[in-house]
PQR file of N, CA, C, O and H, with PARSE charges and radii, in Angstrom:
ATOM      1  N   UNK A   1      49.825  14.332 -69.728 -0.4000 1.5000
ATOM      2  CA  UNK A   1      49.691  15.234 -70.855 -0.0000 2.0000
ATOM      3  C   UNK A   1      50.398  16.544 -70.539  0.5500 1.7000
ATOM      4  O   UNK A   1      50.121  17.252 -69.571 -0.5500 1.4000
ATOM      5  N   UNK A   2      51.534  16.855 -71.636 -0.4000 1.5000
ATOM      6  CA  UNK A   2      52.026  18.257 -71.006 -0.0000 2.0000
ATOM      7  C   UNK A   2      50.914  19.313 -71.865  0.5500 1.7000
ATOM      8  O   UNK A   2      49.754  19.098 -72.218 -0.5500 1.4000
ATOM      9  H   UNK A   2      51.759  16.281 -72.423  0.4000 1.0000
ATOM     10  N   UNK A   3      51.702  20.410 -72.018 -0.4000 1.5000
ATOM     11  CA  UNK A   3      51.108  21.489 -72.110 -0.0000 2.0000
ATOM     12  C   UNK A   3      50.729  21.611 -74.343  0.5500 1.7000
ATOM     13  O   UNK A   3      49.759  22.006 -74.989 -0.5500 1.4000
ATOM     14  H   UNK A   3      52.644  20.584 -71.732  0.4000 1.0000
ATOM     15  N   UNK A   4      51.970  21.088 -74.703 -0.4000 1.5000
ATOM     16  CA  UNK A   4      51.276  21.069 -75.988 -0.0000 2.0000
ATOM     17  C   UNK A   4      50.572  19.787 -76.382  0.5500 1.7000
ATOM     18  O   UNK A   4      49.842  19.771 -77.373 -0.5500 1.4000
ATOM     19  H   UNK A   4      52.758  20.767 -74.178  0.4000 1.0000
ATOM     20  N   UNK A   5      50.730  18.929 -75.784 -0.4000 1.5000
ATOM     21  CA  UNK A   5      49.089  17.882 -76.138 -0.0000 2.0000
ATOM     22  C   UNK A   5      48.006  18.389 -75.864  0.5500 1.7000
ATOM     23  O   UNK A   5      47.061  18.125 -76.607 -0.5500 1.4000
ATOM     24  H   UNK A   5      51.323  18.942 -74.979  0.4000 1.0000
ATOM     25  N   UNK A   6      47.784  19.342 -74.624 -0.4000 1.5000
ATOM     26  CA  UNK A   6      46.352  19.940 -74.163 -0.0000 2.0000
ATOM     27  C   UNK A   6      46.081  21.116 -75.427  0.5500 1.7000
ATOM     28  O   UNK A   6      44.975  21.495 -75.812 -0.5500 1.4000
ATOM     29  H   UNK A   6      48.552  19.557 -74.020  0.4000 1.0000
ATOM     30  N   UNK A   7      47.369  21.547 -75.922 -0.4000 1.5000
ATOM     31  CA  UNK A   7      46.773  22.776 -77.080 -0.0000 2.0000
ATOM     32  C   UNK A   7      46.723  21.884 -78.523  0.5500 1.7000
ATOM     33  O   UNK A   7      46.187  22.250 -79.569 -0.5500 1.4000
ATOM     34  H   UNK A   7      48.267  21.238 -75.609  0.4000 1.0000
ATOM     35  N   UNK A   8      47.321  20.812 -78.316 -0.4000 1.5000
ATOM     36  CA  UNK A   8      46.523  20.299 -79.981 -0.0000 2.0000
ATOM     37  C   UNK A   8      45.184  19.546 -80.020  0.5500 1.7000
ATOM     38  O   UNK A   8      44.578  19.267 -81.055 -0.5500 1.4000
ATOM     39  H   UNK A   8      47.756  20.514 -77.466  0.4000 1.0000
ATOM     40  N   UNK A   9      44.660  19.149 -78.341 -0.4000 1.5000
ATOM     41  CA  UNK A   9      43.798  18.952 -78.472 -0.0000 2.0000
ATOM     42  C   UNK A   9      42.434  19.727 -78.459  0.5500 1.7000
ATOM     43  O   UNK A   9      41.286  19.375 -78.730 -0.5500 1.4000
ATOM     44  H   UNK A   9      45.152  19.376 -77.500  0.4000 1.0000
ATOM     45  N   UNK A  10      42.949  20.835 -78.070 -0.4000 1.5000
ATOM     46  CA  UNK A  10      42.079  22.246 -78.165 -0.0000 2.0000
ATOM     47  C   UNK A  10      42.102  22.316 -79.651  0.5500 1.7000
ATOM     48  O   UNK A  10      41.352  21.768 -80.458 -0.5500 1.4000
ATOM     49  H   UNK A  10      43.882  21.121 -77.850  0.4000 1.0000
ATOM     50  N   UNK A  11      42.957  22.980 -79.814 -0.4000 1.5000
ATOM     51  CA  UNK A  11      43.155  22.821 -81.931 -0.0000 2.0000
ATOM     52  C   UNK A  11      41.766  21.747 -82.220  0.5500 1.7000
ATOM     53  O   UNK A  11      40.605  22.102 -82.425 -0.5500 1.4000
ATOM     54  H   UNK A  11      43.567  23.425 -79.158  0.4000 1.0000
ATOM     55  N   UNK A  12      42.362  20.208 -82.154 -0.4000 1.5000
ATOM     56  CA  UNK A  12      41.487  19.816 -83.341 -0.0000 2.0000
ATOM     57  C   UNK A  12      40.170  19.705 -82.984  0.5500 1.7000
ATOM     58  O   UNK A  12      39.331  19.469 -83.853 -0.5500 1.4000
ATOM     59  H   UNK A  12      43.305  19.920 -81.988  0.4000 1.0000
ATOM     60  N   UNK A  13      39.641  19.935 -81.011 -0.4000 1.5000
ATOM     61  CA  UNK A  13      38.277  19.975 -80.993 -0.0000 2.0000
ATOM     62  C   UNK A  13      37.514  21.461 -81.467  0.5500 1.7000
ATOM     63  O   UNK A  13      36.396  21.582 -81.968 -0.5500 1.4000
ATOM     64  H   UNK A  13      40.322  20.127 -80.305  0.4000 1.0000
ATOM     65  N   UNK A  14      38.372  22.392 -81.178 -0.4000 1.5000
ATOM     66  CA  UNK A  14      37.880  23.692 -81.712 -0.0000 2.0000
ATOM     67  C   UNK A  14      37.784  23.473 -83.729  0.5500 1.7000
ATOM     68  O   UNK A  14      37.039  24.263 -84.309 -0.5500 1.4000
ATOM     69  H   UNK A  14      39.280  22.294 -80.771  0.4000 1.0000
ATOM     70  N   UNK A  15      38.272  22.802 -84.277 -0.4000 1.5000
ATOM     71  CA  UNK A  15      38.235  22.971 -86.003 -0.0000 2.0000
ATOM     72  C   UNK A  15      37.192  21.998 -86.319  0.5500 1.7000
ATOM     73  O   UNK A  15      36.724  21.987 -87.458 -0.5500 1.4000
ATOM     74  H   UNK A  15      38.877  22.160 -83.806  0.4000 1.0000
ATOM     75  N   UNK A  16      36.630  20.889 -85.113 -0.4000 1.5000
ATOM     76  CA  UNK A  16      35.702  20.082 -85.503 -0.0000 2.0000
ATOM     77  C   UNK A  16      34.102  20.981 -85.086  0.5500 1.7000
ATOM     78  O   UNK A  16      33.019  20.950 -85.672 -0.5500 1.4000
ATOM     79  H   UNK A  16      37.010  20.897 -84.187  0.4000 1.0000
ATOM     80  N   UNK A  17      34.414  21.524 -84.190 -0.4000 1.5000
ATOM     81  CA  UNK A  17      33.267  22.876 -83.777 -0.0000 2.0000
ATOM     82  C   UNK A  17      33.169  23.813 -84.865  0.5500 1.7000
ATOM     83  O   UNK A  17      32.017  24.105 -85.187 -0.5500 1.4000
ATOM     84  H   UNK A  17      35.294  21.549 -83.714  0.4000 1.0000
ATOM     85  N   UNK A  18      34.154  24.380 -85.538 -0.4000 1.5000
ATOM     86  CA  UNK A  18      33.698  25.070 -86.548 -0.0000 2.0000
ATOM     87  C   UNK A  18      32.968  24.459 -87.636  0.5500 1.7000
ATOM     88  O   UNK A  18      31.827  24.678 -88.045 -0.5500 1.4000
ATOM     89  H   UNK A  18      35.090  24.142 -85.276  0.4000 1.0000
ATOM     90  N   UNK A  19      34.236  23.303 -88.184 -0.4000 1.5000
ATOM     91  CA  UNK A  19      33.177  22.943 -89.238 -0.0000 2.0000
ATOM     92  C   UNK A  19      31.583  22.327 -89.311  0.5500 1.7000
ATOM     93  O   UNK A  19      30.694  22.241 -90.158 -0.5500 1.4000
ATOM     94  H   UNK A  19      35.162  23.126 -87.851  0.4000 1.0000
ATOM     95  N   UNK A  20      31.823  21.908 -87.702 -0.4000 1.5000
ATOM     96  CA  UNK A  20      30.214  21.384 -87.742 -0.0000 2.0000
ATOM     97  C   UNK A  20      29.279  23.115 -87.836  0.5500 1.7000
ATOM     98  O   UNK A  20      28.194  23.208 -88.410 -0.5500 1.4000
ATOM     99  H   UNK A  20      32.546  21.977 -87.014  0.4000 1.0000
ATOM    100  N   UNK A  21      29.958  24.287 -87.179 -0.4000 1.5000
ATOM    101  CA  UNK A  21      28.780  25.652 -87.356 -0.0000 2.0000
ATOM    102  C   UNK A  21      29.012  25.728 -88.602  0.5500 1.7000
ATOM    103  O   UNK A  21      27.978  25.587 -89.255 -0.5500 1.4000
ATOM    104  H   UNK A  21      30.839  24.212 -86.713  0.4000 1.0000
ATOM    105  N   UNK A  22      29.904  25.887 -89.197 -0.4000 1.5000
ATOM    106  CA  UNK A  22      29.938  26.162 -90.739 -0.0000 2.0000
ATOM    107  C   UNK A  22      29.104  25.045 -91.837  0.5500 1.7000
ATOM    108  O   UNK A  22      28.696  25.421 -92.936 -0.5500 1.4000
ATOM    109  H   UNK A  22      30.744  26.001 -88.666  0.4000 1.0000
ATOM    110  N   UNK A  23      28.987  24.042 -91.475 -0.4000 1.5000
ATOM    111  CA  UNK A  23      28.222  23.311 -91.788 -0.0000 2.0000
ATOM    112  C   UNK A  23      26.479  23.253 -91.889  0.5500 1.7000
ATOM    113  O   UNK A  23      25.790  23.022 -92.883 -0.5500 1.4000
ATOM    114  H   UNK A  23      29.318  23.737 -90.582  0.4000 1.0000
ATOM    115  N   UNK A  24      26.030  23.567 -90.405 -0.4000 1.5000
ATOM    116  CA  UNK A  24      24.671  23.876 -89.560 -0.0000 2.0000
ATOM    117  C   UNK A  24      24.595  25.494 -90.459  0.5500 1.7000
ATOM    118  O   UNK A  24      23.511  26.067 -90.350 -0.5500 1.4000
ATOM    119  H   UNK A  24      26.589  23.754 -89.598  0.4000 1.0000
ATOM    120  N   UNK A  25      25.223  25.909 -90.952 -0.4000 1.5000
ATOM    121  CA  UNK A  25      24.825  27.811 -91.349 -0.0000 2.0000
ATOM    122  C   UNK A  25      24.627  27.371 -92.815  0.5500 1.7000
ATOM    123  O   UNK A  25      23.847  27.898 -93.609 -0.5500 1.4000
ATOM    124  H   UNK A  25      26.104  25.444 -91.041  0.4000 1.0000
ATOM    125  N   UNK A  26      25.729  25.971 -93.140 -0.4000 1.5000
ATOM    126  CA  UNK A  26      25.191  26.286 -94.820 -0.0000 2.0000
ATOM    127  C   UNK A  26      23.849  25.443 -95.294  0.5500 1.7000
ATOM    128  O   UNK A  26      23.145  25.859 -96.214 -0.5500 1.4000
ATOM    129  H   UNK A  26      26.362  25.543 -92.495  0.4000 1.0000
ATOM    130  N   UNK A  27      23.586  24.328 -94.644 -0.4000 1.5000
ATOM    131  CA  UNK A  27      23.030  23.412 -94.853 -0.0000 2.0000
ATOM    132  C   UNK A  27      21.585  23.409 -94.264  0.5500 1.7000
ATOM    133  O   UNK A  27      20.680  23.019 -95.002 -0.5500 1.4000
ATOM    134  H   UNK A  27      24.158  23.990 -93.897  0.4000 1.0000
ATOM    135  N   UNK A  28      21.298  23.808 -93.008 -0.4000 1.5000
ATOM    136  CA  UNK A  28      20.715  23.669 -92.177 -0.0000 2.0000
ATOM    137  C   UNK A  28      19.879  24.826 -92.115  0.5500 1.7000
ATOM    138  O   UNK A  28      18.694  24.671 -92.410 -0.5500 1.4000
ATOM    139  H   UNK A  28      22.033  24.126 -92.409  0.4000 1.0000
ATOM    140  N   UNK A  29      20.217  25.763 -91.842 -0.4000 1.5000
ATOM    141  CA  UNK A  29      19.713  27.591 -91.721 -0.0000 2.0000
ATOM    142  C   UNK A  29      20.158  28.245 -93.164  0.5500 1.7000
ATOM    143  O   UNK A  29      21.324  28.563 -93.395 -0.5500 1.4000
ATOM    144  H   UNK A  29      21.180  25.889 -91.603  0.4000 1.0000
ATOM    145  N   UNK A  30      18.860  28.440 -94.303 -0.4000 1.5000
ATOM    146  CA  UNK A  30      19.310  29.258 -95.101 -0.0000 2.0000
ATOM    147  C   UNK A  30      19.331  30.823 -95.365  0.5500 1.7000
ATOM    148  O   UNK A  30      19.728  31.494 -96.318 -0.5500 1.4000
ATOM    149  H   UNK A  30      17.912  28.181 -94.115  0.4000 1.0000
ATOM    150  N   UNK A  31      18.449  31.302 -93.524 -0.4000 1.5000
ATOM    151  CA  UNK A  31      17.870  32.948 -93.962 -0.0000 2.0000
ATOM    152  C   UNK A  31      19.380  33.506 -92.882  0.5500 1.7000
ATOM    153  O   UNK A  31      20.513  33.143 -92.565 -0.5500 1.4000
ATOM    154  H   UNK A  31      18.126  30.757 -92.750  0.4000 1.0000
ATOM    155  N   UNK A  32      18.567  34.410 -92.703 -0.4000 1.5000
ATOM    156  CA  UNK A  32      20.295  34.911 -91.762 -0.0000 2.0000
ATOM    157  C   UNK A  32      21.101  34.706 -90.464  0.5500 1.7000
ATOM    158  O   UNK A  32      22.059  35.314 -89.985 -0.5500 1.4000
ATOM    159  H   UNK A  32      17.647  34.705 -92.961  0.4000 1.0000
ATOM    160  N   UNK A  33      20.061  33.163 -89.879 -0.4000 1.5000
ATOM    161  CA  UNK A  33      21.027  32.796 -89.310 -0.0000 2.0000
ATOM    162  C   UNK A  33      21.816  32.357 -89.092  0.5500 1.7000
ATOM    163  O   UNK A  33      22.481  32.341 -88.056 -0.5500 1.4000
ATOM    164  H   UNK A  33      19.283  32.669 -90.268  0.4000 1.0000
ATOM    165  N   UNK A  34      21.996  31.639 -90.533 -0.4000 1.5000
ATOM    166  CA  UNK A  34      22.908  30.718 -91.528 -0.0000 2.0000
ATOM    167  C   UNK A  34      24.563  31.180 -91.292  0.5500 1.7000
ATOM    168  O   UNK A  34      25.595  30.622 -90.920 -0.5500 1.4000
ATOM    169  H   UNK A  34      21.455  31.652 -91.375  0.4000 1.0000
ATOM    170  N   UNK A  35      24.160  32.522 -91.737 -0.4000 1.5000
ATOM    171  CA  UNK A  35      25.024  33.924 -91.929 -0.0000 2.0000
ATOM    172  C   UNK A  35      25.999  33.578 -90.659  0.5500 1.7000
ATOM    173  O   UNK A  35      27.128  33.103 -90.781 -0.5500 1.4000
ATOM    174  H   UNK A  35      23.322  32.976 -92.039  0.4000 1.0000
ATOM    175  N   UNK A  36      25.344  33.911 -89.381 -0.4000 1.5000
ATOM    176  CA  UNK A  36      25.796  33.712 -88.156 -0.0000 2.0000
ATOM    177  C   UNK A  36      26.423  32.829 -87.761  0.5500 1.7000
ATOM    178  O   UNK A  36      27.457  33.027 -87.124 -0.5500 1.4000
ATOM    179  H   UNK A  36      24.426  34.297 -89.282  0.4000 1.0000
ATOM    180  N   UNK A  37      25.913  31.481 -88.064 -0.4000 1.5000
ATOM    181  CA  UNK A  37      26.406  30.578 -87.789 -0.0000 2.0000
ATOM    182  C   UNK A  37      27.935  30.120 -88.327  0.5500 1.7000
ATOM    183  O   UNK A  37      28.827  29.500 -87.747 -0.5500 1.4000
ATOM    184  H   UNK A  37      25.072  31.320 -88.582  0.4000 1.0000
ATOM    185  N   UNK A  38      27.856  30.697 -89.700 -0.4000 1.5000
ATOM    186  CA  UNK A  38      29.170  30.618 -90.654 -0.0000 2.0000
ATOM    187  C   UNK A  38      29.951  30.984 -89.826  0.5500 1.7000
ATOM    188  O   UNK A  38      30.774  30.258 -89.268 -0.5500 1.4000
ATOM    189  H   UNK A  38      27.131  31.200 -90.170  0.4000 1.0000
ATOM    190  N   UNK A  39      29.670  33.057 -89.503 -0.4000 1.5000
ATOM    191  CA  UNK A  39      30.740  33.642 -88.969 -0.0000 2.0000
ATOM    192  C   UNK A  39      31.324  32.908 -87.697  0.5500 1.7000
ATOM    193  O   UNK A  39      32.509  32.615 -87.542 -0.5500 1.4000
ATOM    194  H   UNK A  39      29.002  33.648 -89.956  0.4000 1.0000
ATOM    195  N   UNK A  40      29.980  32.586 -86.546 -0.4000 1.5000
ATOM    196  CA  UNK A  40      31.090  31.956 -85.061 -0.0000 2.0000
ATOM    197  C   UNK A  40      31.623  31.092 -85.836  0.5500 1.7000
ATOM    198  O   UNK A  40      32.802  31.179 -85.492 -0.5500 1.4000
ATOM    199  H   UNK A  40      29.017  32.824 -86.671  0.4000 1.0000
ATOM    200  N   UNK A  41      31.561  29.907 -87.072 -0.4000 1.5000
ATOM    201  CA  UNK A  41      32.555  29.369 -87.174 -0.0000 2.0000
ATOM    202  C   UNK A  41      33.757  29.517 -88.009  0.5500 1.7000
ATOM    203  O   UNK A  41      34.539  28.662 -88.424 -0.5500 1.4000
ATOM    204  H   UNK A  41      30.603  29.836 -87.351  0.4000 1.0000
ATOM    205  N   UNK A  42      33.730  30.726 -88.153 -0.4000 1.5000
ATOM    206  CA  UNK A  42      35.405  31.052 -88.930 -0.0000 2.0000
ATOM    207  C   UNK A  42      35.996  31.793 -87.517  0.5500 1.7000
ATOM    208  O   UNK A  42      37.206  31.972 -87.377 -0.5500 1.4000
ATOM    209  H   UNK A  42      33.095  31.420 -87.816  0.4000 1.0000
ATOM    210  N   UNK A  43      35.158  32.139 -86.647 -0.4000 1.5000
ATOM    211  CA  UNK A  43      35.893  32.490 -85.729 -0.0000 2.0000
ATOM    212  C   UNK A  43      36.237  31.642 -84.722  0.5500 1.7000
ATOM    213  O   UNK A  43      36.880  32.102 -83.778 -0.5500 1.4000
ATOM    214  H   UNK A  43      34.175  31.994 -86.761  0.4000 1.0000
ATOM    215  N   UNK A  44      35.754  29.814 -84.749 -0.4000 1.5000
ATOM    216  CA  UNK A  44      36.510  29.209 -84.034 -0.0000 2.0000
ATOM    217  C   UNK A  44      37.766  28.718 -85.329  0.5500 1.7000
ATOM    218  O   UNK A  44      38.619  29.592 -85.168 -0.5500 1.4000
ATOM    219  H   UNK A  44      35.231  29.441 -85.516  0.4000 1.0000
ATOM    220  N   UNK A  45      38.006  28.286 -85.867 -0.4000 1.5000
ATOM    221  CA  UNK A  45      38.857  28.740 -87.154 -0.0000 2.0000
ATOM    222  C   UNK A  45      40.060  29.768 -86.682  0.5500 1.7000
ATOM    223  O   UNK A  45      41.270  29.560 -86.777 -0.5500 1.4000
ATOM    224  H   UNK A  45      37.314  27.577 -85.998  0.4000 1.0000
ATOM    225  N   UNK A  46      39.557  30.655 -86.275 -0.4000 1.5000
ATOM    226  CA  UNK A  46      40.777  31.882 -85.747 -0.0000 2.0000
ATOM    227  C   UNK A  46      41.532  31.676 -84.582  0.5500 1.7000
ATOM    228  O   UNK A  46      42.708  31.940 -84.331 -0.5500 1.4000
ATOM    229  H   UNK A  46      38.574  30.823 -86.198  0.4000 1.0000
ATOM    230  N   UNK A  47      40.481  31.062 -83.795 -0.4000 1.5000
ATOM    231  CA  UNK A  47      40.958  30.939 -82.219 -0.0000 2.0000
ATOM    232  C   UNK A  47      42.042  29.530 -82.137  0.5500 1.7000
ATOM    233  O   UNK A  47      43.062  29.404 -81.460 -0.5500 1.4000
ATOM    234  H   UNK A  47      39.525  30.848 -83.999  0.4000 1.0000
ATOM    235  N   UNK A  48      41.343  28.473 -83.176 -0.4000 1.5000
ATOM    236  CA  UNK A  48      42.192  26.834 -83.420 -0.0000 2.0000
ATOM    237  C   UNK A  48      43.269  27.426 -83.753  0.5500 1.7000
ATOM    238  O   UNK A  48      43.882  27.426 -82.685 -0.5500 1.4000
ATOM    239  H   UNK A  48      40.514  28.576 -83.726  0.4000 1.0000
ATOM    240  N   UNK A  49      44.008  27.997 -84.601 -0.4000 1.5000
ATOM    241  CA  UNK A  49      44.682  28.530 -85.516 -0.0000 2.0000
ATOM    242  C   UNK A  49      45.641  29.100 -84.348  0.5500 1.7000
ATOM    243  O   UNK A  49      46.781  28.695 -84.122 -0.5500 1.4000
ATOM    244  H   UNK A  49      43.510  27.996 -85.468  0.4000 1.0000
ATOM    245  N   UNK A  50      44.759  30.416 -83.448 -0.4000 1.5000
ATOM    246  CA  UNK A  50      45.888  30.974 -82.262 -0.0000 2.0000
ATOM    247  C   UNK A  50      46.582  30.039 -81.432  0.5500 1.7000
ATOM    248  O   UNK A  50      47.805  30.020 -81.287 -0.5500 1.4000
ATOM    249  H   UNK A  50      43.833  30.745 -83.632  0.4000 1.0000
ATOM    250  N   UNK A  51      45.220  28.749 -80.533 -0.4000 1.5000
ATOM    251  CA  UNK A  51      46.021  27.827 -79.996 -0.0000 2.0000
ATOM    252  C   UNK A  51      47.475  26.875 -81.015  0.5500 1.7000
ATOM    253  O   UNK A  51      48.464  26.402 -80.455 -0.5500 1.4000
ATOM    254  H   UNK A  51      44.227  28.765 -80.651  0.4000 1.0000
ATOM    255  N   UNK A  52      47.267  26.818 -82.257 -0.4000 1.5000
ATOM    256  CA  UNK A  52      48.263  25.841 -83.057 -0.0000 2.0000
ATOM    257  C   UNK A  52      49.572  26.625 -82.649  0.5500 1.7000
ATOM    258  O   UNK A  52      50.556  26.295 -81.987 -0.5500 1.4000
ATOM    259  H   UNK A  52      46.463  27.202 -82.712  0.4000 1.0000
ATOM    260  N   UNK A  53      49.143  28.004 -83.415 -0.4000 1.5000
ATOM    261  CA  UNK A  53      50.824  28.899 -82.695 -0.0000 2.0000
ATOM    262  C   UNK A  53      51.552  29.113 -81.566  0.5500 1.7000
ATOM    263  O   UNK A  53      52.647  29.500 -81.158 -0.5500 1.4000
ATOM    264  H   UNK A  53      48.344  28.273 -83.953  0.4000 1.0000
ATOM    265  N   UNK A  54      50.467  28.693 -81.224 -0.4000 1.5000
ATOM    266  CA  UNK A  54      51.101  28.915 -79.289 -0.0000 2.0000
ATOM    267  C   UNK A  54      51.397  27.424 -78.636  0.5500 1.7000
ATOM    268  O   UNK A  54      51.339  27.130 -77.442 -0.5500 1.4000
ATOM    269  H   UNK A  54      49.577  28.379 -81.555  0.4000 1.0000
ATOM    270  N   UNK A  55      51.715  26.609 -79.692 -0.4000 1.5000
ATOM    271  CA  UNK A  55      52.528  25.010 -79.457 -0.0000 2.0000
ATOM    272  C   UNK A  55      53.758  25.204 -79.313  0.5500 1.7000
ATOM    273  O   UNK A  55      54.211  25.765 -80.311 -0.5500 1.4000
ATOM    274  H   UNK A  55      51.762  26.848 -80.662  0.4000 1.0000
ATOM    275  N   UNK A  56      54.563  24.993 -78.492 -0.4000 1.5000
ATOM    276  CA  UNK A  56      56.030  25.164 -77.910 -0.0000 2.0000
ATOM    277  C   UNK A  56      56.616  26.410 -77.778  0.5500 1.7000
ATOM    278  O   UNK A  56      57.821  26.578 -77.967 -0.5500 1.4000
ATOM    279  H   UNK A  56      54.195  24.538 -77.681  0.4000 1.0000
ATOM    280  N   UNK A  57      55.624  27.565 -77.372 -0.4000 1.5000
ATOM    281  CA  UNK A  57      55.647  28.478 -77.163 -0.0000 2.0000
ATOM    282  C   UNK A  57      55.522  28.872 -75.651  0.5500 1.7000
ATOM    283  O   UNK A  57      56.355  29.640 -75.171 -0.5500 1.4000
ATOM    284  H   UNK A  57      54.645  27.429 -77.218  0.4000 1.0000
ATOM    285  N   UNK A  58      54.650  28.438 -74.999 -0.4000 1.5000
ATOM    286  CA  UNK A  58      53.913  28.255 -73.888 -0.0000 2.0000
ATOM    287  C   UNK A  58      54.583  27.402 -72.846  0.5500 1.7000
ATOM    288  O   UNK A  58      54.010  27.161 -71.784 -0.5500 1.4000
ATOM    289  H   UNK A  58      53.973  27.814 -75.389  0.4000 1.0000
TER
END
């Protein structure tokens, strides 16, 4: 595995982590930790997103 197979596989395990928190915040938790849960997952969302750009970059 070179170096951009290890970052797309970061990518799609980090976007399956979000949507499962984004999921667990909407479904699961409706008072404010729901809230929380959303946000860490738009912020793995941000981080998937940094590793995608940094594919044949690196």
């Amino acid at each position: 595995m070179n170096k951009n197979t290890v970052l797309a596989w970061a990518t799609g395990i980090m976007i399956v982590v979000g949507v499962s928190l984004i999921a667990l915040g909407a479904f699961r938790y409706n008072d404010i930790a729901g809230w929380g849960f959303a946000s860490v997952g738009i912020g793995f969302f941000a981080i998937a997103w940094v590793f995608n750009a940094l594919k044949g970059r690196v």
